[in-house]
C-alpha beads as a LAMMPS data file, in Angstrom:
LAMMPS data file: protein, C-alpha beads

112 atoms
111 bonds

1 atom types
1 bond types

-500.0 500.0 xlo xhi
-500.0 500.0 ylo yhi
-500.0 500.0 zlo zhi

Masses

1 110.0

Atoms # bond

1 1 1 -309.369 -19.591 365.031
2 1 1 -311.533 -22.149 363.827
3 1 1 -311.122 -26.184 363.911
4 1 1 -312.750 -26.969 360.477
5 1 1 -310.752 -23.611 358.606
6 1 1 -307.754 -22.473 357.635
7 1 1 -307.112 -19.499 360.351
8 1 1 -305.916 -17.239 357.538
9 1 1 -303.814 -17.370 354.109
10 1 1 -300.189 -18.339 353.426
11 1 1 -297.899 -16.051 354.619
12 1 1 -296.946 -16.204 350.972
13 1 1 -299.891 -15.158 349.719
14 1 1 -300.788 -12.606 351.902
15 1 1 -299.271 -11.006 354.962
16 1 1 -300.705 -11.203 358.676
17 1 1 -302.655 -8.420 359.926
18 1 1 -301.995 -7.383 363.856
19 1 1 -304.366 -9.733 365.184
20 1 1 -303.353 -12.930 363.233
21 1 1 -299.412 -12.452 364.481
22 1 1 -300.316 -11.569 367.651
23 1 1 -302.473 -15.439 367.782
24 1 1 -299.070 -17.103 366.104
25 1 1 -296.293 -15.698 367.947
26 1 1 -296.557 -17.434 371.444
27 1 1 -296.533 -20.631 369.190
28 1 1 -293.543 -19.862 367.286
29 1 1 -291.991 -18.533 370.401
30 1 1 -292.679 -21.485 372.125
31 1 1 -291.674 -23.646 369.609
32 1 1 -288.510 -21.700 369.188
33 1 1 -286.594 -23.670 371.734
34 1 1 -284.974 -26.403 370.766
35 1 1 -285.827 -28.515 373.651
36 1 1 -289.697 -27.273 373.353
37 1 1 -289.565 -28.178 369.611
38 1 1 -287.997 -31.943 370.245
39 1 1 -290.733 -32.688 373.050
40 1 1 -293.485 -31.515 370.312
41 1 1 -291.944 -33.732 367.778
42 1 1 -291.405 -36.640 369.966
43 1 1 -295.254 -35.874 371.561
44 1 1 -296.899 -35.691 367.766
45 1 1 -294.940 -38.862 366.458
46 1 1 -295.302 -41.304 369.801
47 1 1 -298.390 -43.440 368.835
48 1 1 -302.123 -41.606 368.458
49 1 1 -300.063 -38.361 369.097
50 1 1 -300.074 -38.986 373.077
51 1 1 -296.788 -39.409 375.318
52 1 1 -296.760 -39.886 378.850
53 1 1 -294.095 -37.504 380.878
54 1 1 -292.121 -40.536 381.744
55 1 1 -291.830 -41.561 378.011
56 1 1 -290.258 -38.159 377.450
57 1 1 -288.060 -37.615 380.478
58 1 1 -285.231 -40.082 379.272
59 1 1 -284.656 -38.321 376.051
60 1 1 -282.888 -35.626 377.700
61 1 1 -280.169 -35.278 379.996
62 1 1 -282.460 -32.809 381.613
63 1 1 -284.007 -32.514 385.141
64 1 1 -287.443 -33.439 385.658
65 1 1 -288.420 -30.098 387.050
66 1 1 -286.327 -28.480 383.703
67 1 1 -288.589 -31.124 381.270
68 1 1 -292.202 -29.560 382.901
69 1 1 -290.919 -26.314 382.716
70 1 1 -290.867 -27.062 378.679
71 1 1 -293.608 -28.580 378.635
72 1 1 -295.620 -26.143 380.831
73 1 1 -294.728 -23.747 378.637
74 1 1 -296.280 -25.909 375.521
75 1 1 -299.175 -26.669 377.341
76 1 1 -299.616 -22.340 377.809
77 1 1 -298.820 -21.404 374.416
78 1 1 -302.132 -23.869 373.248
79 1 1 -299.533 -26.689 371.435
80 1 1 -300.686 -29.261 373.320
81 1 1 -303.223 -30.752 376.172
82 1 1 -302.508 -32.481 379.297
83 1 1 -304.628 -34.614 381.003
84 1 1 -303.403 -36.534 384.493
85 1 1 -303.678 -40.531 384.831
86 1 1 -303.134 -41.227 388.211
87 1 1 -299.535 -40.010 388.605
88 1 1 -298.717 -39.213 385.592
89 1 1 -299.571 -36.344 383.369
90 1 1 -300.140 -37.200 379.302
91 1 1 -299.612 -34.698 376.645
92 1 1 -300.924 -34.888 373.373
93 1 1 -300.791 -32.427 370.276
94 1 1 -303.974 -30.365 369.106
95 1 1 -303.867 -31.236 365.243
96 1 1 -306.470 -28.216 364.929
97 1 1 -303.253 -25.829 365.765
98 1 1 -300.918 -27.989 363.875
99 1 1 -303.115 -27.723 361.072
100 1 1 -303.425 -24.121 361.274
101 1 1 -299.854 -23.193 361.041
102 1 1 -299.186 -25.864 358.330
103 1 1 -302.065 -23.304 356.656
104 1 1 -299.927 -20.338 357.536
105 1 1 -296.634 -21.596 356.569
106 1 1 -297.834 -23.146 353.160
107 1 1 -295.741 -22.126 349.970
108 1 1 -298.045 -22.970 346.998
109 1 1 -295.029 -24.433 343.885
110 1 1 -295.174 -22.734 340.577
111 1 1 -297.498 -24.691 338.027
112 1 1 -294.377 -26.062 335.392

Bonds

1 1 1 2
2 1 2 3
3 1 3 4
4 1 4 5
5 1 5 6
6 1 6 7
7 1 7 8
8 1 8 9
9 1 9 10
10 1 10 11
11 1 11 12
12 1 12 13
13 1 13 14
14 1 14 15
15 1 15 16
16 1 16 17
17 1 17 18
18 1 18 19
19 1 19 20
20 1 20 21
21 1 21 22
22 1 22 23
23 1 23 24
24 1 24 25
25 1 25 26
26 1 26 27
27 1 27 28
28 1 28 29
29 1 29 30
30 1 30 31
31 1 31 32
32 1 32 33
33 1 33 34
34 1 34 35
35 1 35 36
36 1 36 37
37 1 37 38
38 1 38 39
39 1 39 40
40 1 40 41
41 1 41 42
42 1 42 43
43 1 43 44
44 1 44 45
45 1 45 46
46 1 46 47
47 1 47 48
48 1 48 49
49 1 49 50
50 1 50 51
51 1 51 52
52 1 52 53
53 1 53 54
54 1 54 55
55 1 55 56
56 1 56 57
57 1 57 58
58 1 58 59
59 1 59 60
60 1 60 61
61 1 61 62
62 1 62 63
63 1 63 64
64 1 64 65
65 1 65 66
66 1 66 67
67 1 67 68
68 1 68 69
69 1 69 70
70 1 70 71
71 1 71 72
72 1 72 73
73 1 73 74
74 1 74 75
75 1 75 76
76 1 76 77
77 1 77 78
78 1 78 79
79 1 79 80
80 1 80 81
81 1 81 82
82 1 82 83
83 1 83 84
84 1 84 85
85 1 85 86
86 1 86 87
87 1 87 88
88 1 88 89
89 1 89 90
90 1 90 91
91 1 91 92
92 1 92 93
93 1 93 94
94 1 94 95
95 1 95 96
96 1 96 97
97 1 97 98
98 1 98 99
99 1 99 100
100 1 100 101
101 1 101 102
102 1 102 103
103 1 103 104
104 1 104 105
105 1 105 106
106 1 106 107
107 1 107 108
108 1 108 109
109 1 109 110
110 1 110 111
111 1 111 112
């Protein structure tokens, strides 16, 4: 998949050949857990898209070893990037994927 395209059309418009699903299911899959899917949203909407582990830790009455586990899995399914400061590990979203499955999940409206 490419940064600057579109990966492929609208599921609405067309459907996915093998290839395409197989490149969009460990997302989906991933992001099919609810506690996955709040540490993407709270990831992509902390300022410049960027959250520190201990910024995310206190928004669930999870362990800390349960919290990397998510996020782990995030990082693995391409959602997101880590990079270590010191002792801490920062995650940020890759607007390139986010992007592409806005492209894949876009419903063009009806012209009225």
């Amino acid at each position: 998949m490419s940064n600057q395209e579109p990966c492929c059309s609208p599921l609405a418009a067309t459907p996915l050949d093998a290839v395409e699903a197989a490149t969009f299911a460990p997302l989906f899959k991933a992001l099919g857990d609810p506690v996955r899917l709040r540490l993407f949203s709270l990831i992509a909407s902390h300022q410049g898209g960027e959250a520190c582990v201990c910024d995310l830790t206190d928004a669930f009455d999870l362990s800390g070893p349960t919290i990397s586990h998510h996020l782990k899995t995030l990082k693995q399914s391409g959602l997101v990037e880590a990079e270590r400061r010191g002792t801490w590990i920062y995650y940020r979203i890759r607007p390139e994927i986010l992007a592409q499955i806005g492209a894949l999940t876009t419903v063009a409206r009806p012209v009225s």
